[in-house]
N, C-alpha and C positions, 0 to 999 in steps of 0.2 A: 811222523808219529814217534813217540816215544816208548819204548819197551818200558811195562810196567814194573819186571823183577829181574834183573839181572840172572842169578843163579836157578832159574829157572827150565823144568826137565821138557825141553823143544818139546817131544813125543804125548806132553800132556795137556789135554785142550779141557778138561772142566774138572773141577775140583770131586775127588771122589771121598769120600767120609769113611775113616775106617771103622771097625766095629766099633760100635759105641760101647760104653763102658759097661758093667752089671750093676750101677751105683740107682736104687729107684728113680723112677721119671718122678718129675717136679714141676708146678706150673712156673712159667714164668712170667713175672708182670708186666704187662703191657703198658711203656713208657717208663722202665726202669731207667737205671746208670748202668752204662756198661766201662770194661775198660780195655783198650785196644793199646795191644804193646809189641812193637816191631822194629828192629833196628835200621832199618832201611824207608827213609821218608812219603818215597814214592807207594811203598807198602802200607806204610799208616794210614796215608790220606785217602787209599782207595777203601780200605779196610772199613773207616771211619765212615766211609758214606754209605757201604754197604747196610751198616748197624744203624746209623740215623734212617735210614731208608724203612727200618721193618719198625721202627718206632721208637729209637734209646736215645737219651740221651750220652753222650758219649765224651770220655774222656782220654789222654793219649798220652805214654808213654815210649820214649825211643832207646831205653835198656828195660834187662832185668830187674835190677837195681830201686829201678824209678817205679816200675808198676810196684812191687810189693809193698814199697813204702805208700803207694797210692793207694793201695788195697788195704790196708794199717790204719788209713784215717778216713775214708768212707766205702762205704757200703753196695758192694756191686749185685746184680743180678744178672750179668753177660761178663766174663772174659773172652778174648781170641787174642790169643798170646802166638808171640813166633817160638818156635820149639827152639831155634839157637840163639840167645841175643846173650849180647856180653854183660857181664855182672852177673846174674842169674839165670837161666835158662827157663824158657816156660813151663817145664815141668818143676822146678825148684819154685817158682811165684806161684802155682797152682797147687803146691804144695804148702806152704806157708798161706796161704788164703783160704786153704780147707783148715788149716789150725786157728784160723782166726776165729772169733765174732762176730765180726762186720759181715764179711765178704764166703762163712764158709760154706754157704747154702745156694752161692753160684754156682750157671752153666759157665761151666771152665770149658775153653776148645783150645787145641791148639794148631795155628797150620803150620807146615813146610812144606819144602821144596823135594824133599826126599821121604814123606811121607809112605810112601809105597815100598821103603826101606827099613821104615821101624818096624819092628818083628809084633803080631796084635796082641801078644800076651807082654810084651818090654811095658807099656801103658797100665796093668793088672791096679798094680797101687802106687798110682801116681798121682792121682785127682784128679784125674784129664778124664772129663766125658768123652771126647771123640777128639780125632786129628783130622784136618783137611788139609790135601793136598793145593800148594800155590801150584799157578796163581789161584787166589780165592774166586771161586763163582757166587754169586748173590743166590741164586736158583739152588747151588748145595749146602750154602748156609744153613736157608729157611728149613730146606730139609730136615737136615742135620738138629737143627734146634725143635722140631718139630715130634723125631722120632724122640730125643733125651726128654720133652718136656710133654710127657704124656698126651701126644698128638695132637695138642692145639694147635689149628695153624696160627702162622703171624700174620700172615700179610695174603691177599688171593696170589697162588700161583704163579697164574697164568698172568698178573698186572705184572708180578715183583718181578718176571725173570723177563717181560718186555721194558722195564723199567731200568735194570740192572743192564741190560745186553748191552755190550761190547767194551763195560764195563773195566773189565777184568785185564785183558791185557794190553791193551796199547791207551793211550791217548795223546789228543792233539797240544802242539803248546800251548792252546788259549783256556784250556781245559789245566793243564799241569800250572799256568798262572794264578790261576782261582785258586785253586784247592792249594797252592803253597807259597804264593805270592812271587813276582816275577824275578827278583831277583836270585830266590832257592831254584827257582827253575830255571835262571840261567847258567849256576854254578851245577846243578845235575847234570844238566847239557854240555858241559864244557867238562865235566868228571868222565861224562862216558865216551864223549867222542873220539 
């Protein structure tokens, strides 16, 4: 098995949402674009399937840099941005995406790893609905997007988070093959070991 995130807090096993933002709930459309942006690939591709899973189509991002210029030219209704990625940080691309046009009427999230670190008023005026802590859980996403988006759910429950399990932090090489094709998965393999 492969560890899904490297700098990951051992002691935390499901993703916990901090408070959400005071920004009004908003619905969110069902089979929007979302955009998924994380410097770390094994993070993307898991992240990615989480949000294909509840219904987005999904686009992806492996800096700062790359989401907001992606945010600049279409139109999201989901971000899950990594709170540290180089170029821009996900509170600088969720800022610049609330000033936009396109994209400024997104659920902006963002996750870390040290989520349980960011102080809940540091978030006040950032543009960030809510933070989740990695690794991401599919079961505190839905949540999470649930409570920001004036309680509709996305997906049932009780399917999503049997659907999602075990999802989150490990998987097999035949699995990290698929989602990133066998060669990225042999040079991840051969990074970590």
């Amino acid at each position: 098995l492969v560890e899904a995130e490297a700098d990951v807090d051992p002691g935390a096993h499901r993703a916990s949402p901090a408070a959400p933002s005071a920004r009004p709930a908003r619905a969110l459309p069902a089979g929007g674009a979302a955009l998924v942006a994380d410097d770390a690939p094994v993070n993307v591709a898991l992240m990615r399937r989480m949000v294909e899973r509840l219904g987005f189509t999904v686009d992806t991002a492996a800096d700062g840099a790359t989401a907001a210029e992606m945010a600049d030219r279409r139109s999201y209704a989901l971000a899950v941005l990594d709170y540290r990625m180089p170029g821009l940080t996900g509170v600088e691309v969720a800022q610049r995406m609330r000033a936009s046009e396109r994209s400024g009427a997104a659920v902006i999230l963002c996750v870390s790893a040290v989520a349980d670190l960011i102080p809940p008023d540091a978030l006040d005026d950032a543009a960030v609905d809510a933070v989740l802590s990695k690794p991401l859980d599919g079961a505190a996403l839905a949540a999470t997007l649930e409570e920001v988006t004036c309680g509709a759910p996305l997906a049932a429950p009780d399917a999503l988070d049997a659907e999602l399990d075990g999802v989150t932090t490990a998987i097999d090489r035949a699995e990290l093959d698929a989602l990133l094709g066998p060669d990225v998965a042999a040079k991840m393999i051969a990074a970590a070991v």
